[in-house]
C-alpha positions, 0 to 999 in steps of 0.5 A, spaced: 840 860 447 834 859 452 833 855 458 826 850 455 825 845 461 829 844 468 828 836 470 828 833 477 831 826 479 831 824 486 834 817 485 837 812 490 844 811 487 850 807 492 846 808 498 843 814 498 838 818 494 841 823 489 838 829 488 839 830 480 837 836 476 837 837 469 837 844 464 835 843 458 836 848 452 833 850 445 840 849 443 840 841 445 845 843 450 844 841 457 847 842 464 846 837 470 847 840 477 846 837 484 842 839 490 846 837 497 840 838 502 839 830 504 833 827 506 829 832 504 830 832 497 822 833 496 823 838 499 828 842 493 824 838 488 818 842 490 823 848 489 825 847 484 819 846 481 817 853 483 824 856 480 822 853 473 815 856 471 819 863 470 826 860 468 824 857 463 825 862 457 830 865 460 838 865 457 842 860 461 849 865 460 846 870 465 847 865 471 849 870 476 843 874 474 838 869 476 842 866 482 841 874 484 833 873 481 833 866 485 835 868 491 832 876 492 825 874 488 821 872 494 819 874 501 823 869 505 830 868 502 835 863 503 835 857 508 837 850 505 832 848 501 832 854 497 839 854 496 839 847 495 835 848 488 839 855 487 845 851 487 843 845 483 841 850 478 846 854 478 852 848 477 848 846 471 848 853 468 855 853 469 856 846 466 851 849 460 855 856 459 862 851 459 859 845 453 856 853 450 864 856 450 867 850 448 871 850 455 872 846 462 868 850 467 875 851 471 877 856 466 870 860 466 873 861 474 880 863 473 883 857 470 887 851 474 892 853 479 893 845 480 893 839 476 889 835 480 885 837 486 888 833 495 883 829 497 882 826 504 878 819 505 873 817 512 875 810 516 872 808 522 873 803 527 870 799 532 876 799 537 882 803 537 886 797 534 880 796 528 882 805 527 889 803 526 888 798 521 883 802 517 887 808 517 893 803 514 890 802 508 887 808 506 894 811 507 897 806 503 892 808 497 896 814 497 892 818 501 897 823 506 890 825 510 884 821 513 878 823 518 878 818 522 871 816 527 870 810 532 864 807 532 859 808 536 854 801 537 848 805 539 847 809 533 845 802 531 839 802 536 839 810 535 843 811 541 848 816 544 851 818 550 856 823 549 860 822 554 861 815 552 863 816 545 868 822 547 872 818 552 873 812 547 874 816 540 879 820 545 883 812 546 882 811 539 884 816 536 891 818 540 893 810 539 892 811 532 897 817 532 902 813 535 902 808 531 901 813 523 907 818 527 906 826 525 907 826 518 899 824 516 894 829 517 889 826 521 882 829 523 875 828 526 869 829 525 864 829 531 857 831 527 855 838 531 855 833 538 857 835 543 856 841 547 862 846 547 864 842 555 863 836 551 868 838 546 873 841 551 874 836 555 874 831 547 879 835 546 883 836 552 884 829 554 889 827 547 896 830 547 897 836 543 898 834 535 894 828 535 888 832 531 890 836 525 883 838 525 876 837 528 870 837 524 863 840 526 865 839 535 858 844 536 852 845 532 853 853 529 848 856 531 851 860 536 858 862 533 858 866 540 859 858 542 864 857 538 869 863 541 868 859 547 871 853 545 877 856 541 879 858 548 879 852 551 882 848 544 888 849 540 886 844 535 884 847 528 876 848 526 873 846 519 866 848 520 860 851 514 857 844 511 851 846 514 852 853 511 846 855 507 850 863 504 856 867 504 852 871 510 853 864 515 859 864 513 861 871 515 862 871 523 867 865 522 871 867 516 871 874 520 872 872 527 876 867 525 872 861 528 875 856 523 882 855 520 878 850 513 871 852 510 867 846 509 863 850 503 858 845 500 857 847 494 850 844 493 848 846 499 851 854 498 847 856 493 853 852 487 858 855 484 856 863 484 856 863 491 862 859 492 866 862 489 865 869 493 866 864 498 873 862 496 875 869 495 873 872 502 876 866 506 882 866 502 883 874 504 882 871 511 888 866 510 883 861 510 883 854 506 878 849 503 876 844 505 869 842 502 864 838 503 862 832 499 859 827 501 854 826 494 855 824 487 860 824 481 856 831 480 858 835 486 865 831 486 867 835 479 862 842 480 867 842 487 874 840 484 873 845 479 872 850 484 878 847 487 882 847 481 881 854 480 882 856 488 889 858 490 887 857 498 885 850 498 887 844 502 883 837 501 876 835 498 872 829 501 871 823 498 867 818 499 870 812 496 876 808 499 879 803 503 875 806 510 869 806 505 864 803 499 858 807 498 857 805 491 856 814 490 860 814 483 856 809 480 859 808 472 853 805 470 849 811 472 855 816 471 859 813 464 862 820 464 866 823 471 872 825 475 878 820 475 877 819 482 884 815 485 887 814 491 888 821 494 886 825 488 882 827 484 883 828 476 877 833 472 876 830 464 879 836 460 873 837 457 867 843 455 862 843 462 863 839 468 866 833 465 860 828 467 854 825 463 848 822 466 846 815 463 838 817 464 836 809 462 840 808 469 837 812 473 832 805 475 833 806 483 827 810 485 827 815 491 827 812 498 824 815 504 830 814 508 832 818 514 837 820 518 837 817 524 834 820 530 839 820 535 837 819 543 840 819 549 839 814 555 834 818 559 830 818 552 832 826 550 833 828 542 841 829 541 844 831 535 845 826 529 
């Protein structure tokens, strides 16, 4: 079997573009992964344009070979927007390599630990009574754990004071507690923010066990940033979204600088890489908690990771009570995980267990940025 074309399709599906990629072989079996790298999508199309000159004619079973010739043939390894296109390429590989051998992709890492893969659900809230409401409706869809957020008003205007917003999502968060009680798992995520002062103080103003986890408080940078929090917080990190290879992963799985690996699949380089991953942090007694803010594709390239995966505690989901994005389109996606209240269900069938309907993919991309966050004084913050 030989690879024969490698198609891109940046699309708008929900409310955010998709960065689609197909393989095609001389066998009529295709492959479809999904790059992660958002808001820069061009960016991995031009990639993996670059990729396909020399892939093409290559044998898709080889996949960890050509992640290596990937990754290693060019000067400037890594970063996101080379990893990006590996990742898309690689999960189609394995979505090829399981329609080819007739099995389910969790079966080529392993075979199922699970029957079907936790997920958490995002909400967010105005004011504390609007975060207590929402969290109420996504727990009684049967979700067990929710990452809650307070709404900001100047993100609107592209605004953010962090010193506003950490007093305020403090006040809402801890009136939710009291409200759900201990069972829930409750987390947060402040989008790399604030500064390790900032995030100190975000977390020292709520009583103990009103998080579970915190998500991203500092920007990753500097793990020398993050030994300095963990001195001043007891409250469990899930860090590595951002994470572009097992080498950025390296000083928080050894150091012990987070407690849930939020691996990005479509960002880390696909399954390949992923996997080597999941290995190390689970000899580090460290659990998953992936990324997934993407489509059906990324949703069923992680839960087959995740089925197959002993230390795994919850994958994101993006549609819920707190949320409709429109990313699980049926139109576009006919064929995709059974995505109910605080699970996710792979199909049993060879591959990922997801098809594209081409004909749907009508909605072309749009330039859309994330926003550019300012402060009052005028200065750039995080977004």
């Amino acid at each position: 079997m030989k690879i024969t074309d490698i198609k891109s399709f940046p699309v708008w599906v929900g409310t955010r573009n998709q960065m689609l990629v197909k393989v095609e072989t001389d066998e009529g079996i295709y492959g479809w992964g999904e790059s992660g790298l958002s808001s820069r999508e061009l960016a991995v199309v031009g990639v993996v344009d670059h990729y396909k000159e020399w892939l093409i004619g290559r044998d898709p079973m080889r996949r960890g070979a050509l992640w290596q010739e990937m990754y290693r043939s060019q000067y400037f390894e890594g970063g996101r927007a080379l990893t990006g296109a590996i990742s898309a390429i690689d999960i189609a590989l394995y979505d090829i390599v399981g329609k080819k051998l007739g099995v389910p992709v969790y079966d080529l890492l392993g075979g199922k630990h699970r029957d079907y893969v936790p997920t958490f659900a995002t909400g967010n809230g105005d004011s504390p009574e609007e975060m207590i409401d929402v969290a109420k409706r996504i727990l009684a869809d049967g979700f067990n754990c929710i990452r809650m957020h307070h709404s900001y008003p100047g993100e609107k205007e592209e605004l953010f004071e962090p010193r506003e917003h950490l007093a305020r999502a403090a006040e809402g968060l801890t009136k939710l507690r009291e409200a759900v009680g201990i069972a829930p798992v409750i987390g947060t995520d402040v989008h790399h923010r604030y500064s390790v002062a900032e995030a100190a103080s975000f977390l020292q103003m709520m009583p103990p066990h009103t998080l579970d986890f915190v998500e991203e408080p500092i920007r990753d940078e500097t793990p020398e940033a993050y030994e300095e929090l963990r001195k001043l917080t007891p409250v469990p990190f899930a860090i590595g979204e951002e994470f572009a290879s097992k080498w950025q992963f390296l000083p928080y799985i050894e150091r012990g600088l987070t407690n849930y690996a939020r691996l990005d699949i479509c960002n880390v380089g696909g399954i390949t890489e992923a996997m080597k991953v999941t290995g190390w942090a689970e000899a580090h007694y460290i659990d998953l908690m992936p990324h997934n803010p993407l489509g059906p594709i990324c949703v069923a390239a992680t839960a087959h990771l995740a089925s197959a995966a002993a230390n795994f505690s919850w994958l994101e989901i993006r549609e819920s009570p707190g949320e409709n994005t429109g990313f699980y389109d049926k139109e576009v996606f006919p064929v995709q995980p059974e995505v109910t209240g605080g699970r996710v269900t792979l199909l049993d069938q060879p591959g990922l267990g997801v098809e594209v309907d081409e004909a749907s993919l009508t909605e072309p991309f749009r330039h859309a940025e994330m926003p550019h966050l300012k402060r009052r004084d005028g200065s750039h913050t995080n977004w």
